[in-house]
N, C-alpha and C positions, 0 to 999 in steps of 0.2 A: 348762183354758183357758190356764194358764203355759206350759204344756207345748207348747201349739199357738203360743204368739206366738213360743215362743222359736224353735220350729223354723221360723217363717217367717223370724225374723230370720236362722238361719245357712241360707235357702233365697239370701234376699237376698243378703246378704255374699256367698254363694257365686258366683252371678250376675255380682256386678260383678269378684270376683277372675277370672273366667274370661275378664271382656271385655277384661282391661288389658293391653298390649304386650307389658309390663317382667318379666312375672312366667308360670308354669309353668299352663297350662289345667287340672292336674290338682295335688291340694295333695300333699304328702310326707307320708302318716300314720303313725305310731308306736301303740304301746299301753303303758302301764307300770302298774303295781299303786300303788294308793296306798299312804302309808306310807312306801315304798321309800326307801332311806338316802341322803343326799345322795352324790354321787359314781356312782351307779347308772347303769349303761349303759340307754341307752334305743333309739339306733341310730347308724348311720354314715350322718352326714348330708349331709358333705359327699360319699362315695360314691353316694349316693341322690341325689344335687342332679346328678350330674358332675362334679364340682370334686374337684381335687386338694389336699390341707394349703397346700402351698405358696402355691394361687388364694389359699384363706381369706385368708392372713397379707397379700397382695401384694395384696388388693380390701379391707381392712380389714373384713374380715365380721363382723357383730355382728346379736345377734338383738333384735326390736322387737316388742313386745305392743300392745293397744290399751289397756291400763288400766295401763302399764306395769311392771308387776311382772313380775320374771323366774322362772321355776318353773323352766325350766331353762338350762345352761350349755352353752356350744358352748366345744368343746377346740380350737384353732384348730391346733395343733402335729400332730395327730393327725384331725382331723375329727371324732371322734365328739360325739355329743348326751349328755348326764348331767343326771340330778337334780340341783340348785340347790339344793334344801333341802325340806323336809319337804312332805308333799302330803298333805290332806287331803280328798278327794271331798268330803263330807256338807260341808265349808264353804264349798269352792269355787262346788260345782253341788247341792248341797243333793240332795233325791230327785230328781231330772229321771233318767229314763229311762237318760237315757246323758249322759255328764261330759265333754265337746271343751274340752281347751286349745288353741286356734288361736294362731299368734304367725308373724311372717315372716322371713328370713333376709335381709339386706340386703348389698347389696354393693355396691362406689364401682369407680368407674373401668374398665369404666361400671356407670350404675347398673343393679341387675338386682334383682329381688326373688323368694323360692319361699317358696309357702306350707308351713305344716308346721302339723299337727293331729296332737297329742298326745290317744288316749282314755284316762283315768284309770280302769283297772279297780278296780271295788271287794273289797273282801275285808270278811269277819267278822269288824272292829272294834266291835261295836257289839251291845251285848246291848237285849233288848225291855226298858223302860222303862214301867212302869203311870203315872197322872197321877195316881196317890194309894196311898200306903203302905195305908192302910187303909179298906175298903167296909163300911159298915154296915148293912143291908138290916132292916128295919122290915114282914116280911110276918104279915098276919092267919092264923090257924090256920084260916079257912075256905078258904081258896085252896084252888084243884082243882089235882089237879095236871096237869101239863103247861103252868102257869102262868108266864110267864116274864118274866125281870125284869132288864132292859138294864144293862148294864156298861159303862162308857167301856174302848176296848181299849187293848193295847199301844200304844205305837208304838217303831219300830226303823228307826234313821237309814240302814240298810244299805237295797239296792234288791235284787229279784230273788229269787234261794235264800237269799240274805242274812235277807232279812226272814223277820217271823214267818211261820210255816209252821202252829202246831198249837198250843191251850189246853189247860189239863189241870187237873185239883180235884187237888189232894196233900193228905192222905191221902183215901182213897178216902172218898166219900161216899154213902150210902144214899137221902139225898131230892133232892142236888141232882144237877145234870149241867152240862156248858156245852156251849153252840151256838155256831158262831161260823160264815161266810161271807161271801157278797156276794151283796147282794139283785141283782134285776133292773136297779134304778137307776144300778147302779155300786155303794154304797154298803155298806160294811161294818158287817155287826153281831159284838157278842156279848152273850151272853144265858145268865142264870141259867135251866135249867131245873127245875123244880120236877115232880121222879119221882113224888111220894106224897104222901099227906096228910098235912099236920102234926097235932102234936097239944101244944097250950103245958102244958096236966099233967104231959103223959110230958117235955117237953124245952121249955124258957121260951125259949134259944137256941143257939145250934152255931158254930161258927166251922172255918177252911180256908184254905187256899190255895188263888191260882191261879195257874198258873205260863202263861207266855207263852214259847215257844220257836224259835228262828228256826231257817234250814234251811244253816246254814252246814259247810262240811267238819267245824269241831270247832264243835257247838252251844252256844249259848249261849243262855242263859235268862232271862227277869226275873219277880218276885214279887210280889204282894198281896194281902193276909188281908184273907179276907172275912169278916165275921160279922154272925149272922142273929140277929136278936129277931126271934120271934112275939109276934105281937101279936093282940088282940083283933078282931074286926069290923072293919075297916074294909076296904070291898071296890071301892074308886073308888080308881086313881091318877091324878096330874094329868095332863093331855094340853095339848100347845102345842098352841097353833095353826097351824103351820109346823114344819115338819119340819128344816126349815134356812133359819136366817137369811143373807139376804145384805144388808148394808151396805156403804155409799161414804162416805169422806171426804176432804179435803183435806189435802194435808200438813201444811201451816201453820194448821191448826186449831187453836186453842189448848186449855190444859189444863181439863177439867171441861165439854168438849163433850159433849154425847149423840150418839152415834154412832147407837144405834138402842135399840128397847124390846121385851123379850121377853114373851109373854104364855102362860100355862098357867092350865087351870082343871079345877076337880074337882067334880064332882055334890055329892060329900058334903057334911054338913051340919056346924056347928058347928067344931071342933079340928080335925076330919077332914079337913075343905077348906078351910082356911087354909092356902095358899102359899108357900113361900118359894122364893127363888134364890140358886145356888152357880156361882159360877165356875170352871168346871174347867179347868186348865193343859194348854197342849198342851205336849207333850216340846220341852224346848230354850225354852220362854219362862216360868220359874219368876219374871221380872221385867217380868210382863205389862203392856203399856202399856194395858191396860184394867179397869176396878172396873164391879160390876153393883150399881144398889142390891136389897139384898132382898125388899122390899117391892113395889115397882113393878115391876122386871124393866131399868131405864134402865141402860144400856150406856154408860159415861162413859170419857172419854181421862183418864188421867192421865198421861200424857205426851206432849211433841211424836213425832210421825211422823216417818220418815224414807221417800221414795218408794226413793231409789235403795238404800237398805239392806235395806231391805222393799218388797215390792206387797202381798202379802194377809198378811192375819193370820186364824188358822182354832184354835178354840174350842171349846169344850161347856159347854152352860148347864142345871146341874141343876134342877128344882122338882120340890120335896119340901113333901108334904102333912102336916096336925098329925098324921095316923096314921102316917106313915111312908112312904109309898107315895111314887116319886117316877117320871118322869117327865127323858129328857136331850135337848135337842136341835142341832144343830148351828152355829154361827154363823161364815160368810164374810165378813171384812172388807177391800175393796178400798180401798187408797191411791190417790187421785186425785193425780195427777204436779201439780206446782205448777213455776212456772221460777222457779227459785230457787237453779238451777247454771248460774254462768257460762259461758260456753266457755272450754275448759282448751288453749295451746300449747305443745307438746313440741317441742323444736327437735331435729333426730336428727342434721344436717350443715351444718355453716359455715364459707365462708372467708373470711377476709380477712385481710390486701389483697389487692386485686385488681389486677393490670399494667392500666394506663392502655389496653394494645396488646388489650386480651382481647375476643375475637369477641364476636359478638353472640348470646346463645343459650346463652351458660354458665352452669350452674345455681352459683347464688353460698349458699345454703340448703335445707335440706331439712325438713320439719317437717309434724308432725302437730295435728290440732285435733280434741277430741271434747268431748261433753256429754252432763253425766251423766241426763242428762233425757230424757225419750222421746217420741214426735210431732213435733208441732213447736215444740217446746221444745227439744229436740237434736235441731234440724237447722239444721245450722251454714254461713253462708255470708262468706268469706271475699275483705277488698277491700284492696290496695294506698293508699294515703293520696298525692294529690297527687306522683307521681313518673312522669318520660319517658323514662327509661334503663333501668327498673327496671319488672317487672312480675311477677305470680304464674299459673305453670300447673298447675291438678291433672295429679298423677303417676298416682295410683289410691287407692280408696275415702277416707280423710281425710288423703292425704300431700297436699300442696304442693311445687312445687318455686316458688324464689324465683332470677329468672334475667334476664339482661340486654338488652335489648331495641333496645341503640343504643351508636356505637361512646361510649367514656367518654374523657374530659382532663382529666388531673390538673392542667393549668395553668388549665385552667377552674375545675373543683369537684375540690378532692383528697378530700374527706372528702361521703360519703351517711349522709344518716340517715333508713333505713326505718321506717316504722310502719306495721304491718300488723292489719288490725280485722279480729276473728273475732265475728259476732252471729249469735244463735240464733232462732228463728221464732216467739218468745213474744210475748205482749202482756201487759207493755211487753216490747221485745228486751233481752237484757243481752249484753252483748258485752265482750273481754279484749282486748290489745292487746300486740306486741310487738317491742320495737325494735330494728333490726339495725343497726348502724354498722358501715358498708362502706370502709374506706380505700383510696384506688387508690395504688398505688405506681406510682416513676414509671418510665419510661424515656426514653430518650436520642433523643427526637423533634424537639429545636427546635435549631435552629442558634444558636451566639453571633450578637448585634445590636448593632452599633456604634453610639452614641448620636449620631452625628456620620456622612452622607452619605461626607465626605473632610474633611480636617485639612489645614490651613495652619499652619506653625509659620515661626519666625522667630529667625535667630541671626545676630549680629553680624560681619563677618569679621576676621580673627582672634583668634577666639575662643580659650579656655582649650581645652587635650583635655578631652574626658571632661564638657560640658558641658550640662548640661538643657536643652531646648528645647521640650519639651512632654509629653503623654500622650494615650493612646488609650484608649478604657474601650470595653467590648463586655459588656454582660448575656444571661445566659443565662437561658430562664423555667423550665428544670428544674432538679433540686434534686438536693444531693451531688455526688460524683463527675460526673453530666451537667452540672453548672451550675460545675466548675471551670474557669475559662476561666486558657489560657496565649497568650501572643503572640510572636509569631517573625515574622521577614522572609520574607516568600515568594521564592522563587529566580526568577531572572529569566527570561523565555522568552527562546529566540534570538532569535526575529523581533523582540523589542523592542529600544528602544536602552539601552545597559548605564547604570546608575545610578552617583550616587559610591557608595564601598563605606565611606564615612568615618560612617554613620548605623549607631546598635545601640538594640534595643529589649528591654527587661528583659520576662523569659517571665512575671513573678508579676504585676507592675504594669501593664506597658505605658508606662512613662516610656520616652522618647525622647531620647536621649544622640548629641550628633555627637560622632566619636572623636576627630577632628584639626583642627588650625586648617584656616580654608577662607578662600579668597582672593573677594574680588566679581568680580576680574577676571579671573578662570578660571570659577570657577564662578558663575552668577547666581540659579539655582534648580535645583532636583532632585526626582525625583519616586519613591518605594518604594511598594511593597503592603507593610501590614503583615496579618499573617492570625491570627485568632482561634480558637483551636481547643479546643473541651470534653476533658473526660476520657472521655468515655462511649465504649463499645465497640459498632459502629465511631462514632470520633469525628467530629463534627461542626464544618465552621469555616465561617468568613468572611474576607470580604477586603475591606481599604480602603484607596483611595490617602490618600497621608502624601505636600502637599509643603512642602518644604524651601526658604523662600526666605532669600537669603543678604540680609543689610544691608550697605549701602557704611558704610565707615569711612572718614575721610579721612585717607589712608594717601599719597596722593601727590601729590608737591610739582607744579604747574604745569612743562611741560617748552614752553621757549623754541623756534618752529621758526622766527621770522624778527625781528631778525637771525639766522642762525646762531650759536651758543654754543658754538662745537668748539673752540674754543683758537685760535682766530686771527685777524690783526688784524679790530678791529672796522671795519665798513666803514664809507663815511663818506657822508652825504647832502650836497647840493649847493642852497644856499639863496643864492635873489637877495639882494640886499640890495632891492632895490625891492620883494620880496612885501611885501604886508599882513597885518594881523593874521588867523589863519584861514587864511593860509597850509598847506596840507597836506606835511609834510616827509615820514612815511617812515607803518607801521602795525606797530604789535609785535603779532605771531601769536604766540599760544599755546593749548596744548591741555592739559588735564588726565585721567586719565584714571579719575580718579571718578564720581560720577554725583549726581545730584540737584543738590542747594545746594554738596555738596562740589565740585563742577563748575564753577561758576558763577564766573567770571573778573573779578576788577576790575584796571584797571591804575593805578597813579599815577609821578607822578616822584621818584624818590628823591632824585636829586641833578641837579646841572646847572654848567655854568661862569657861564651867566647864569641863575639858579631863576627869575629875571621873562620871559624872553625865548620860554620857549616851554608849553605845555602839554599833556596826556595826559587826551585823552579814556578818561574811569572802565570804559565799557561797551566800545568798542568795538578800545582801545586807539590808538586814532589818535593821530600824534603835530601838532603846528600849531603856528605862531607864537603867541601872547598876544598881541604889539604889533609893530610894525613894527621893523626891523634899523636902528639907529642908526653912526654910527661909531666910537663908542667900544662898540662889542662886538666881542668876540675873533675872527678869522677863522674858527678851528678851537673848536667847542665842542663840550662832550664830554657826554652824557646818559646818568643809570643809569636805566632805568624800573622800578619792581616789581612783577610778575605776581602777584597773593595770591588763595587760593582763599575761599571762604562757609563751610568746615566749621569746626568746634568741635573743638580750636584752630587756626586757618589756618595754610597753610603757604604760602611764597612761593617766588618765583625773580624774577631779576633778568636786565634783558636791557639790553647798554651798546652807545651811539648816537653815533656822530660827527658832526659835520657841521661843512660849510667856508661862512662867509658871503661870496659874490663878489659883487664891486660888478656888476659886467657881465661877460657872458660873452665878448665883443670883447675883453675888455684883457686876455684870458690869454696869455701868448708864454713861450716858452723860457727862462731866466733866465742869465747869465753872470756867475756869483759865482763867490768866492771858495773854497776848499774847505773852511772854516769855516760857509760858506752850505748847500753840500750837504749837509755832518753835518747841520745844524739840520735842515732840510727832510726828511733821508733816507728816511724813513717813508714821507712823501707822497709821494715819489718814486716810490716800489719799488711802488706802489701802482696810482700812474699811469699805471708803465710797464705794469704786468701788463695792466690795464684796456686800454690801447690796445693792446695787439699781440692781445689775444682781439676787438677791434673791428675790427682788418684784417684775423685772419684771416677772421671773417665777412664782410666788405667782400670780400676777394679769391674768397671762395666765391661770391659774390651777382654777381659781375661776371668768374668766373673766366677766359673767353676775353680779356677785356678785358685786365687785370692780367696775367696768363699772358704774352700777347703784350711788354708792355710790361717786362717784367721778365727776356725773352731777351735782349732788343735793348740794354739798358745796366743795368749792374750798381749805377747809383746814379740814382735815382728823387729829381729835383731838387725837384719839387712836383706837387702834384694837386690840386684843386680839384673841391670837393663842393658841391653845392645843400645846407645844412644848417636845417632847421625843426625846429618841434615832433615833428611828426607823421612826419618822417623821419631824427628822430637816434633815438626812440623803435624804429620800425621795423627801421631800421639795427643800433641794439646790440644788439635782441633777436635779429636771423638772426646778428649777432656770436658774442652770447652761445653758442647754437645749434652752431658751429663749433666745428671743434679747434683748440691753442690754436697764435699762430704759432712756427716753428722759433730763430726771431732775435727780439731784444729792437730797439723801433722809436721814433723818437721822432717827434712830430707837429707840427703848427706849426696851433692853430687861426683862425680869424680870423671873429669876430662882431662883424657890424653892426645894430647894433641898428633903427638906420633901415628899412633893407630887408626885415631879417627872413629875408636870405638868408646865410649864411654859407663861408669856405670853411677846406676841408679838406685841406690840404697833405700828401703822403707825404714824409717828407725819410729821409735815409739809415741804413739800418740802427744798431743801437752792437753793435760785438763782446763776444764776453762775456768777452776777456782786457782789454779798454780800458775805463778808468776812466769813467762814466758822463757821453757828453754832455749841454748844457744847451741848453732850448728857450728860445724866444721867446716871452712871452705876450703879446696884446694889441699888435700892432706898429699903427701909425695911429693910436693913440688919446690917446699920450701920458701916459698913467700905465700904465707899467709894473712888473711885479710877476717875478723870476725863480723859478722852480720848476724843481728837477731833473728833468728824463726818466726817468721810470718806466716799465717795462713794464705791459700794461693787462690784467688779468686777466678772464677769463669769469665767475669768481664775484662778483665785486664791482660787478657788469653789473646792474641791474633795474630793469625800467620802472618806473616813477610812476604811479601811480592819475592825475593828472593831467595827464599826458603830455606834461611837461619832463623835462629830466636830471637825475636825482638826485644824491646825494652817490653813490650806490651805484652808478653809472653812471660813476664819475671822480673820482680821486684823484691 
């Protein structure tokens, strides 16, 4: 029955090795002797496979059992198969028929498996063994002969011609003989024959030998004396009731179970049929897990079972009568498998880590599961625990392969921890478990990430060199060398417009240094990429605008553009004495060319010849009367204004103001002083004159057929006569002003009526410019008069009035 389950099992095994991909439809068989010295050639495996030495070394070949003990060794250098160490059949495969070491040849890259079945030939290690040194046989002198009387046989661990072969009596015996063969049943006997009749007179008892001899090239033998008392009458031996017991028990039965009860009985009467029972040792278990009581025949455990160490356990049960006569019968006890073995994992191949980058379908372990139990007790089925990347597919018969199912991200989960449950089909199931921690290593997948869209910095103008203005920080989510980030300027494209080149960015930090002072009024703002780039291979960057805005400093003073501030006389405004307070005299322009607050213009008066007599609008700079022109104020008054800017510290500039107070504009006439008169006056003079000859030549331009004609026909132009108003002295000095300046230096002769509102305007005679300057008339009909020397009248010193009188700036 062992003998048939096991060859189903390698029917099985065989079956599913032939269905699997990976592996050889036909296994690779060897035969070797047991015993055989470790180091012993058994075949060229890897010749026999295909494979060259080199494959072995370069596929990491290693050989894999299922109980995993190795018997033999693979030479990887060589290919050959060798004994591994001592082999014994009879412990391996016990008597079974024939002895298969099965084991598989495994190879990576890729995986590939060949079976290989090693048959362990037996040899004549093993002489016959009796299960008792010495047989005592208790037979009556009436026995007939041909009377025969069962011996427990050899046994001998060899199989085949190994085993025994032939019984023998040493020294020759006269009454007895031995029988020995195999009944119909299967079942072997041996058997005292009894040749003759005894006779207890002539011989009370005899003793012998029997020798058991196996059928080995050099035979070998085993021994035990028998000896015979005769005995008196007694002609009944006891007979069982079964001829062979079989019993079942559980493995985890405990100690001082009855397993089973043997029963023999004997007609005879009295001594003669009183019973007993003897335990007979089968060969190989002198430390019998079994006791018989003698009495009863109760078959008790005294010790725990083992299923997977043992299945049967096989006996002889003697009963012996008070005469002697006895009586053996045979007792089969089957182990009932209990689960009470785990499932066992063998891990054969593992990697990690694992690249974050690695396909989907890479086998990440390799491993075996088995159970030492049988049915469904070891049959083992195998589940992944809560994982979506990770899955298990059978390779063939209890491999596993442990493999990847989805792509993996170390910035997601760097670190897997598999747990993989192996349960068996028992009730209750027991199941093992075994944990794989899978690390994904990383690689260079994520680009540097600026924590900031673009960066606004901000630096002062003129600033220190070499000045901090800010930083850029860019994280990388991979790790090492990938997550080293450096920063640099990215280079400009042509089509863009070129940056200042005055901004540097530190490659470790990313601090942001302008190199050089930088002006607001050049520069206002600037704009760079700065770019981010990992160490990884190839590296990965980014890019962010960085701008640069400049801050106004107030760095510059207010610049004067009216009056002019060029170095030359200041010009001078023309104030009625009749204005009133609010009077508007001239407006001080200025510009600054900061910005913001630094910008921001206030005007005041700095100084004055009368500081009551007039005022400066703060905002606009306007300059106005305060109160009406008295006569005790100066004709000629002189004003500083001061232009100051809003910034932190302000800076100023100053802009200087003339002005002449005229009672009326009527009483002005040519003056005929003294040459003490002209010195005083000379200024106003040179001033006046310039003023009017840039107002004739405009005058001669605006009327030029007019003048033209008048200016052939006599070379001294007595008087002219102008319509003169607001709105056409204005007019007038502006097409003046307008004009180039005249050739000749001119004197005029005004005459303002105040009444009318009309005025006239005399040409009188040129003044040479080698003759000492003539003097005009001012103011003739009026009665106060005032002499001023004849100045020529300049086009600069010409500008209308905001309200469109003649200014000082119009006439000096």
């Amino acid at each position: 029955r062992r003998r048939a389950m096991a060859i189903a099992r390698q029917v099985l095994c065989l079956c599913a090795f032939l269905s699997l991909p990976h592996a050889r439809s036909e296994p690779i068989r060897y035969s070797v002797a047991e015993e055989a010295e470790s180091g012993s050639l058994v075949g060229n495996l890897a010749e026999d496979a295909g494979l060259t030495p080199a494959q072995l070394s370069a596929r990491r070949a290693r050989l894999v059992s299922e109980d995993g003990r190795q018997h033999f060794r693979l030479d990887r250098a060589s290919g050959r198969l060798v004994v591994a160490g001592r082999l014994d059949r009879e412990e391996l495969c016990g008597q079974a028929a024939t002895c298969m070491l099965p084991f598989e040849l495994l190879l990576a890259n890729p995986l590939q498996f060949f079976r290989v079945e090693v048959a362990l030939e037996d040899i004549n290690d093993h002489s016959p063994v009796f299960p008792e040194q010495r047989v005592t046989f208790k037979i009556p002198e009436t026995s007939e002969p041909g009377s025969r009387f069962p011996l427990e046989g050899a046994r001998d661990l060899d199989i085949g011609s190994n085993n025994i072969q032939a019984y023998s009596i040493s020294p020759k015996n006269e009454y007895f003989s031995v029988s020995y063969g195999t009944r119909i049943t299967g079942k072997k006997y041996l058997e005292l024959v009894l040749e003759k009749p005894l006779d207890r007179e002539e011989q009370a008892q005899m003793g012998f030998s029997l020798i058991a001899e196996d059928g080995g090239s050099t035979p070998r033998s085993g021994t035990t004396q028998v000896h015979i008392v005769i005995l008196d009458v007694n002609d009944n031996a006891p007979v069982f009731t079964q001829e062979e017991y079989i019993g079942q028990v559980l493995e985890n039965m405990p100690e001082g179970s009855v397993v089973l009860t043997v029963l023999a009985t004997d007609p005879d009467a009295g001594v003669n049929g009183d019973i007993s029972y003897q335990l007979s040792q089968a060969v190989g278990q002198s430390n019998s897990a079994f006791a018989i009581d003698p009495k009863t025949g109760e078959i008790k455990l005294t010790k725990s079972l083992d299923f997977e160490a043992q299945e049967t356990h096989e006996f002889s049960v003697r009963a012996t009568d008070g005469g002697g006569l006895s009586a053996i019968c045979k007792v089969l006890v089957e182990v009932v498998d209990v689960n009470d073995n785990a499932p066992e994992l063998a891990v054969s191949s593992f990697s990690s880590p694992l690249p974050e980058n690695t396909v989907p379908g890479t086998v990440v372990a390799l491993f075996t599961v088995r159970d030492r139990d049988s049915g469904a007790n070891g049959k083992i089925s195998c589940a992944l625990q809560d994982q979506l990347f990770f899955s298990l597919r059978p390779a063939y018969k209890n491999y596993y392969e442990l493999v990847t199912v989805s792509a993996l991200d170390r910035e997601e989960t760097a670190r897997y921890i598999l747990t993989v449950t192996a349960a068996d089909a028992g009730s209750p199931p027991l199941t093992a478990t075994q944990t794989f921690t899978v690390d994904i290593s990383d690689v260079n997948d994520n680009a540097p990430v600026f924590n900031q869209t673009s960066y606004t910095m901000y630096v002062r103008e003129n600033n220190v060199p070499a000045v901090f203005v800010g930083a850029v920080s860019a994280a990388d989510a991979d790790v090492g060398l990938n997550a080293k980030v450096s920063y640099s300027l990215a280079p400009v494209q042509a089509a863009e417009r070129p940056s200042c080149s005055c901004i540097s960015v530190n490659s470790e930090n990313g601090h942001v240094f302008v190199l050089r002072a930088l002006d607001y009024e050049q520069w206002r703002q600037t704009e760079v990429t700065v770019s981010a780039s990992d160490a990884g291979s190839p590296p990965l960057r980014a890019n962010v605008t960085v701008r640069l805005v400049v801050l106004d400093e107030n760095d510059n003073a207010p610049l004067v553009l009216y009056p002019a501030q060029d170095g030359s006389p200041a010009s001078s405004e023309l104030v009625p004495v009749s204005a009133e307070a609010g009077y508007l005299i001239t407006k001080v322009v200025a510009v600054d060319a900061d910005s913001g607050q630094n910008s921001w213009l206030s005007y005041h008066l700095l100084r004055a010849t009368e500081p009551g007599l007039f005022t400066v609008a703060v905002q606009s700079g306007e300059v106005r009367l305060r109160r009406p022109v008295t006569d005790r104020d100066t004709v000629k008054q002189k004003l500083v204004v001061l232009v100051r800017d809003n910034g932190k510290p302000p800076l100023s500039a100053t802009a200087a103001l003339s002005a002449l107070l005229l009672k009326d504009f009527s009483d002005v006439r040519l003056p005929h002083g003294s040459p003490a008169t002209e010195d005083e006056g000379g200024s106003l003079t040179t001033y006046l004159i310039i003023s009017l000859v840039f107002v004739s030549l405009l005058f001669l331009i605006s009327t030029a057929a007019f003048v033209a004609r008048k200016v052939c026909k006599s070379k001294e132009l007595k008087a002219a006569h102008v319509l003169y108003g607001a709105d056409n002295v204005q007019s007038g000095l502006a097409d003046a002003a307008a004009a180039a300046t005249l050739p000749h230096a001119y004197c005029y002769e005004i005459s303002l009526t105040t009444g009318s509102g009309n005025s006239e305007f005399r040409f009188l005679k040129p003044i040479l410019p080698s003759l000492p300057p003539q003097h005009c008339a001012l103011g003739q009909g009026t009665g106060d008069e005032q002499d001023f020397p004849c100045v020529p009248v300049s086009t600069e010193d010409v500008a209308p009035d905001t309200a469109g009188t003649l200014s000082a700036g119009q006439f000096n």
